[in-house]
C-alpha positions in Angstrom: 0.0 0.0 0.0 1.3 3.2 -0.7 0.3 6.8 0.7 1.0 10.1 0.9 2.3 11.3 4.4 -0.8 12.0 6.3 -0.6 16.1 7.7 0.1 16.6 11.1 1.4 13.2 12.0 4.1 14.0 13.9 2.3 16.1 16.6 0.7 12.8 18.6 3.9 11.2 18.6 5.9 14.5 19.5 3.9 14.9 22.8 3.8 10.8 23.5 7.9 11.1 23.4 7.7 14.0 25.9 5.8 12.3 28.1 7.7 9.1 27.9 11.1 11.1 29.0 9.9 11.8 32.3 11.2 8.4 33.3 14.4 7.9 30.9 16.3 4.6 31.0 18.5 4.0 33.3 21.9 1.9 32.6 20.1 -1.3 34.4 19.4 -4.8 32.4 16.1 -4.3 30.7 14.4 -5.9 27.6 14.8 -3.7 24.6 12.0 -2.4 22.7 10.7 0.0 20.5 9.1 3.2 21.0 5.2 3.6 22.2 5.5 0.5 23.7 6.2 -1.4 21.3 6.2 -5.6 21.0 9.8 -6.4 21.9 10.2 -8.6 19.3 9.4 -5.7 16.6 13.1 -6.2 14.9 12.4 -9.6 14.0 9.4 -8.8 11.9 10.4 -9.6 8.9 9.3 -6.4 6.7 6.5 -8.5 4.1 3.5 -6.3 4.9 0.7 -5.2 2.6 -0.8 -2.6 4.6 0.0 0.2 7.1 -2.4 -1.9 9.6 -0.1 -4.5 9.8 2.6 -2.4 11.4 4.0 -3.2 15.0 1.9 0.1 16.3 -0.3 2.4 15.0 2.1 5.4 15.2 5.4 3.2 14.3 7.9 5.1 12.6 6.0 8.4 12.6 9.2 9.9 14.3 10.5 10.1 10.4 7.9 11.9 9.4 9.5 15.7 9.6 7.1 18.6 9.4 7.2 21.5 6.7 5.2 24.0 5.7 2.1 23.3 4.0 2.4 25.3 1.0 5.8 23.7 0.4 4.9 20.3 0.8 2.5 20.6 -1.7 4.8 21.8 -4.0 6.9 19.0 -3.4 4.7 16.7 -3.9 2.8 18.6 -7.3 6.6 17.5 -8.3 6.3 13.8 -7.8 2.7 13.7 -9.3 5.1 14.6 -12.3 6.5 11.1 -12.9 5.0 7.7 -13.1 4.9 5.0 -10.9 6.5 5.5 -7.9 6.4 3.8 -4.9 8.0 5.6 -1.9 9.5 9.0 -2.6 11.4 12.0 -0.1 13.3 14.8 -0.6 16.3 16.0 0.8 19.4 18.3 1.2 20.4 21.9 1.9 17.2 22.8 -0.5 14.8 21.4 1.6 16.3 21.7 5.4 18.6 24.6 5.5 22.3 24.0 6.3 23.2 27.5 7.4 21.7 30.5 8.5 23.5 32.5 5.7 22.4 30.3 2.8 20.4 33.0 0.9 22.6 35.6 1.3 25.2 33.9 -0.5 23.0 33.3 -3.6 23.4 35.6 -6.3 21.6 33.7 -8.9 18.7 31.3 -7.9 18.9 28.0 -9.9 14.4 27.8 -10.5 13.5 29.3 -13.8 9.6 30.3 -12.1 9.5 28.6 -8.7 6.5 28.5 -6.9 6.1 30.9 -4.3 6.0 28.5 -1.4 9.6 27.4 -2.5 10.9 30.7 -2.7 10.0 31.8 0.6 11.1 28.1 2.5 14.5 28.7 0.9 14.3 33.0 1.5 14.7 33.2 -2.0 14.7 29.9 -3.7 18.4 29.4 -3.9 18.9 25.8 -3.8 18.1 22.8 -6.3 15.7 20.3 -4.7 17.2 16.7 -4.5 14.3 13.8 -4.4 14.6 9.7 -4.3 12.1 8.1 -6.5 11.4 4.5 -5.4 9.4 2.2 -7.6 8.8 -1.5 -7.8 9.8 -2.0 -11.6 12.8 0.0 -12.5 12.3 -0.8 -16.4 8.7 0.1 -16.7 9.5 3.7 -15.0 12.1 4.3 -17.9 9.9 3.3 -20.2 7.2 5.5 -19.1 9.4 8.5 -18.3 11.3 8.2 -21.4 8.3 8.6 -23.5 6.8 11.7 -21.1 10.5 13.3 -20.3 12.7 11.7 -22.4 14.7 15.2 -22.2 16.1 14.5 -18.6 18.2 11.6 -20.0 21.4 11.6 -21.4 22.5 9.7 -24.7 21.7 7.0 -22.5 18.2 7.3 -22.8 18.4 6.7 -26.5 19.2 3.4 -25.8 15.3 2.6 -24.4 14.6 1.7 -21.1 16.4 -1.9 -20.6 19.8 -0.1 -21.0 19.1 2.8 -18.5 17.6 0.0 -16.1 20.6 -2.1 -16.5 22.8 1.1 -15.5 21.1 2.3 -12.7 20.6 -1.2 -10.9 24.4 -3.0 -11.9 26.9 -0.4 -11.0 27.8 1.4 -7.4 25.1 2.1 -5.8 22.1 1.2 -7.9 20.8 4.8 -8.2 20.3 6.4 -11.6 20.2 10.2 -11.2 19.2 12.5 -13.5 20.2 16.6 -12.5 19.3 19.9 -13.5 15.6 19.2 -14.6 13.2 21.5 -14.9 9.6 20.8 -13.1 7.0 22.9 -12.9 9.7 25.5 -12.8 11.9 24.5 -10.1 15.1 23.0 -10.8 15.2 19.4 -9.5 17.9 16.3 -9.2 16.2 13.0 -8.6 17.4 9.8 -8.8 15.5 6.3 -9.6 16.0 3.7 -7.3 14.2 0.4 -7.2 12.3 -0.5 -4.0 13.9 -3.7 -3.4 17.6 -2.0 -4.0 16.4 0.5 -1.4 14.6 -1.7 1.3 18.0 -3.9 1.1 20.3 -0.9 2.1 17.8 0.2 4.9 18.4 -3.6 6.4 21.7 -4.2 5.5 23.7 -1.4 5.1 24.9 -3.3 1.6 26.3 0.6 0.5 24.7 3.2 2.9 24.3 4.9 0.3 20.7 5.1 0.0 20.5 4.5 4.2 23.1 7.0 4.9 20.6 9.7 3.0 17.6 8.9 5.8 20.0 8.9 8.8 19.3 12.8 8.4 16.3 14.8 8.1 14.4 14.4 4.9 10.7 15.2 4.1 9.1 11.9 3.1 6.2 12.4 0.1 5.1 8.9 -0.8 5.0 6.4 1.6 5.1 2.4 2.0 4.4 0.5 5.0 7.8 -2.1 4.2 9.9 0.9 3.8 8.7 2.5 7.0 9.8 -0.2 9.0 12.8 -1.1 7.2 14.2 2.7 7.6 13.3 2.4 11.4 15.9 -0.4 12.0 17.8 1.9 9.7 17.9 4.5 12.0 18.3 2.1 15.5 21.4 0.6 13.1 22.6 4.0 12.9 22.3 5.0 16.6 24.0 1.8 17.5 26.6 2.0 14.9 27.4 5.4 16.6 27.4 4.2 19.8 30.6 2.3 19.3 31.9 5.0 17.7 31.6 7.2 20.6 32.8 7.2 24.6 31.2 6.2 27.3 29.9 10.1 27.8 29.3 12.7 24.8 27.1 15.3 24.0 23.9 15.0 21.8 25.4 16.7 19.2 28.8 14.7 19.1 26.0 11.6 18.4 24.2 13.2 15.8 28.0 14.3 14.1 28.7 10.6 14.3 25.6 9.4 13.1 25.6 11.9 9.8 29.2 11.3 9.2 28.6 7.5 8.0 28.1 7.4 5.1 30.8 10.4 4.2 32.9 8.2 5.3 35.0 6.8 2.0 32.9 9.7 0.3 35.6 10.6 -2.3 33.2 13.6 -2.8 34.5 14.4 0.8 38.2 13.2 0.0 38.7 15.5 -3.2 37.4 18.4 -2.4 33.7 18.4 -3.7 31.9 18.9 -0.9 32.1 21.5 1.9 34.3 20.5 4.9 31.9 22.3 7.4 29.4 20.1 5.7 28.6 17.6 8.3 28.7 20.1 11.3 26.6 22.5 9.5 23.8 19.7 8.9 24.0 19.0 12.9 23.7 22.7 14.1 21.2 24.1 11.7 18.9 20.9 11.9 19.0 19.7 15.5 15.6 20.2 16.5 14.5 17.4 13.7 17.7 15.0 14.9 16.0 15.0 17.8 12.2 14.7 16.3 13.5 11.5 14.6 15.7 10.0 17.3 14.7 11.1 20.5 12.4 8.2 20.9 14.9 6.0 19.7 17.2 6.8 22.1 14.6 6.8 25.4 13.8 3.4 23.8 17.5 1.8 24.1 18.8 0.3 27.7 22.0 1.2 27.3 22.1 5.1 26.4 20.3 7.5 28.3 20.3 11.5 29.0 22.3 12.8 31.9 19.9 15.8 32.4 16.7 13.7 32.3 15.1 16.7 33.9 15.6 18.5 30.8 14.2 16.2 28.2 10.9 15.7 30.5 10.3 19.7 30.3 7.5 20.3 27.5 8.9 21.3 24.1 12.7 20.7 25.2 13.4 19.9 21.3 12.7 23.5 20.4 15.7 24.7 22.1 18.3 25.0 19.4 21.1 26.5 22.4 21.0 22.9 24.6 23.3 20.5 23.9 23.1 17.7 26.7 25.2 15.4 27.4 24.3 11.1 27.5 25.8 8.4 28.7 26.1 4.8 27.4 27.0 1.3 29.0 30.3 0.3 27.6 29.9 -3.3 29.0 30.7 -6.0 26.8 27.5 -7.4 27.4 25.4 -4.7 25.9 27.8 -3.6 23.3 28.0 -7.4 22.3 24.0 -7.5 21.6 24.8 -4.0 19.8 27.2 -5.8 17.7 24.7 -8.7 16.5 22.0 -6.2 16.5 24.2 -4.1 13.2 22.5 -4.7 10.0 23.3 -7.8 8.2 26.5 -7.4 5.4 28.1 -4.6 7.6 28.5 -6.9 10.9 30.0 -9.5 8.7 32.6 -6.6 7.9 33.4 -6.6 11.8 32.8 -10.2 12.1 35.8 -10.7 9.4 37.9 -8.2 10.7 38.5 -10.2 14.2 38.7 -13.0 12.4 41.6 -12.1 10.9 42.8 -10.8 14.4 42.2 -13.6 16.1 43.2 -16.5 13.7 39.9 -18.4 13.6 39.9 -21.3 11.2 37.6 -20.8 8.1 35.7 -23.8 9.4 35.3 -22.8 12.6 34.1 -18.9 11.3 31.7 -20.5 8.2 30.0 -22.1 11.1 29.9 -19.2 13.6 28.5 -16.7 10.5 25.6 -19.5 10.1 25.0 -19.8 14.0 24.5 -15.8 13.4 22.2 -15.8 10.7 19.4 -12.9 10.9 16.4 -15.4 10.0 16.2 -19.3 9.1 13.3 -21.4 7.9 11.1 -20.6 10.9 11.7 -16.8 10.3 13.8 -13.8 11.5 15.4 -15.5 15.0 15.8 -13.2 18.2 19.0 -10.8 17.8 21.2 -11.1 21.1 25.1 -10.9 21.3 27.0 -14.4 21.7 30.5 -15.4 23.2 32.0 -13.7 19.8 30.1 -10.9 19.8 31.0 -9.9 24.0 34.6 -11.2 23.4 35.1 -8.3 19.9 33.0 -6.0 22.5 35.8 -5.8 25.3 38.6 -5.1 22.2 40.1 -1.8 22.9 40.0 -1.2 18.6 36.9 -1.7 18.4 36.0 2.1 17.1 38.8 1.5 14.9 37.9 -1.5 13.2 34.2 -0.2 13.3 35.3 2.9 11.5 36.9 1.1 8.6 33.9 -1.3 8.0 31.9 1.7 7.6 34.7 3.1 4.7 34.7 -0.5 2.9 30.8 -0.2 2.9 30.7 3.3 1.6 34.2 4.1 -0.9 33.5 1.5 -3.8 29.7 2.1 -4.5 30.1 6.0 -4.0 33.0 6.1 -5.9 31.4 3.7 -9.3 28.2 6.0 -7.9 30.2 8.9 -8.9 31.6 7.6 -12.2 28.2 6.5 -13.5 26.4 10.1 -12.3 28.7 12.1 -15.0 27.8 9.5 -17.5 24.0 9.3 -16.4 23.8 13.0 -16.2 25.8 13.9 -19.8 28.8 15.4 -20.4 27.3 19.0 -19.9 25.3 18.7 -17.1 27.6 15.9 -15.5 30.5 18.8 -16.1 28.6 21.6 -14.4 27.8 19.1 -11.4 31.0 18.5 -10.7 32.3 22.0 -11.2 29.4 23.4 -8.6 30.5 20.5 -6.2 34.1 21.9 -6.3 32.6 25.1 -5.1 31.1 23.9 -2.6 34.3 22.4 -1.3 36.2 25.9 -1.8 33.2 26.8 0.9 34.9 27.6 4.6 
């Protein structure tokens, strides 16, 4: 079933959270669950539903769903009603949630031939090109109908009908084909075609975080799908955990959500050459952590082994709103609960870990075939119960354990951003690939 996002959804959820902080968890063995007291078994649902019913609560995952205005949102979405077939759909980037407070001063020439007025005013002069995902369930059969509606936002490669472009966008890097610099309903768009499957994968997986790493920040989410909604919410608990080992046993909230966005610009070679801004990361963070917060606060409340210092704080009404705090959080580093964080990671990146100690350790290929099939997410009888074994505690009490965490996260990312990359200047055209890049190297001039 697919939706748009219903208006006003985050408000019940905002107010359940608040309440919910008056008693924040304390660092004390505890069953985890999910938010709005949630079955505790919620990660083992295998994500195979037809209908938003058949979620594990009736406000699941609304904490993604990030509020706009309403005159921009429905000139997002009078965008998306532009293409065919799509399944799940968001926008994101500096044009839709600012990245600095002097973004529209440094704009001398807006990209939008006629922009609607709703987008001009959201970006205080309509400065910035608006990036979207477009999911859909057959990747050929969107070519093929967008080739014969728009078949000027392809390159040459559209020329070659819609098996090639298919072929392009789902066999090399990340399987995104984007197309830039296209004119809708007069606002200058990028959007890139992904297929549903491609995307649920990376939400569970982390195959590339490339697709994942995009909704470990705040983006405004225009189509919806009940398998994708529960799919990005592990996402995000990956992401939180991921960060966790990352991180010392006491940081601030905006140390985690630094860690958190920096994943997947990690083995960004946009971020290694130059083509993106340095501040970039930081200024996501400070300019957008009231809706870090809307998206993860629940999250964090939710996990046993992280908690707020100043719990006083969070219980206050509207605490989110306060763009000055920065609190600090503490996490149990003991080997037990970073062990069940270890078996908890998604799927292909824990095998990254797993292999690394492997190596370190000198454990026969026998021996570690059988311990990866002990470890399996889900057999015949469906998705088994995630908690940390003897391997799990014993790479849990390693001392390089943010180290070798770190590097799994650059093997995941560098290859399929990097072929990602490639393909985008081939994708786009020479011309428009060209005056990609060259705007990217601005941005990385940017101090």
């Amino acid at each position: 079933m697919i939706v748009p996002v219903p208006d006003g959804s985050w408000q019940g959820v905002q107010h359940a959270s608040a309440r919910s902080t008056a008693h924040c968890p304390r660092l004390t063995p505890t069953p985890e669950s999910s938010i709005q007291s949630l079955p505790p078994d919620w990660e083992e649902t295998p994500p195979s539903l037809s209908d938003f019913s058949e979620l594990p609560h009736k406000d699941f995952g609304k904490n993604q769903l990030l509020e706009t205005n309403e005159e921009f949102k429905r000139s997002l979405r009078s965008i998306v009603r532009r293409f065919p077939a799509i399944s799940y759909a968001f926008a994101y980037g500096s044009g839709v949630f600012p990245q600095s407070d002097a973004t529209a001063s440094l704009v001398t020439h807006s990209p939008h031939p006629n922009p609607p007025e709703a987008i001009l005013k959201w970006q205080k002069g309509g400065g910035k090109m608006i990036d979207f995902v477009f999911a859909t369930r057959f990747s050929q059969h969107f070519h093929s109908l967008n080739l014969s509606r728009h078949r000027d936002h392809y390159s040459f490669l559209g020329s070659m009908g819609s098996a090639v472009v298919s072929h392009v966008q789902d066999a090399y890097g990340a399987g995104a084909y984007f197309n830039p610099y296209i004119n809708v309903n007069g606002t200058m768009i990028k959007y890139a075609v992904v297929s549903l499957d491609t995307l649920q994968r990376d939400l569970m997986n982390w195959d590339t975080l490339y697709l994942a790493g995009r909704l470990h920040k705040p983006v405004k989410i225009l189509l919806e799908e009940p398998n994708i909604r529960l799919a990005n919410q592990r996402n995000l608990l990956s992401a939180l955990r991921c960060a966790l080992l990352l991180l010392p046993p006491q940081f601030t909230e905006k140390e985690l959500y630094t860690t958190i966005t920096g994943l997947s610009y990690q083995g960004d070679p946009r971020m290694d050459y130059g083509s993106e801004n340095p501040k970039k990361i930081s200024n996501i963070v400070t300019h957008q952590i009231r809706n870090f917060r809307l998206l993860y606060h629940g999250l964090i409340t939710d996990l046993p082994s992280l908690r707020y210092m100043d719990e006083k704080t969070v219980a206050q009404k509207d605490w989110e709103d306060d763009t000055k705090l920065n609190i600090k959080m503490e996490q149990d580093m003991s080997t037990e609960r970073r062990g069940n964080i270890i078996r908890r990671l998604p799927k292909t990146f824990r095998e990254k870990i797993y292999f690394a100690y492997q190596k370190k350790f000198g454990i026969p290929g026998r021996e570690f075939q059988e311990m990866l099939e002990a470890t399996k997410d889900e057999d015949e009888k469906g998705f088994k119960k995630q908690i940390g074994g003897s391997f799990d505690r014993r790479i849990a009490g390693e001392k390089d354990l943010p180290e070798v965490v770190a590097r799994a996260v650059n093997q995941t990312v560098k290859w399929p951003s990097t072929v990602q990359s490639v393909k985008g200047i081939v994708t786009a055209g020479p011309i428009r690939g060209w005056r990609y890049l060259q705007e990217k190297r601005a941005k990385g001039r940017e101090k």
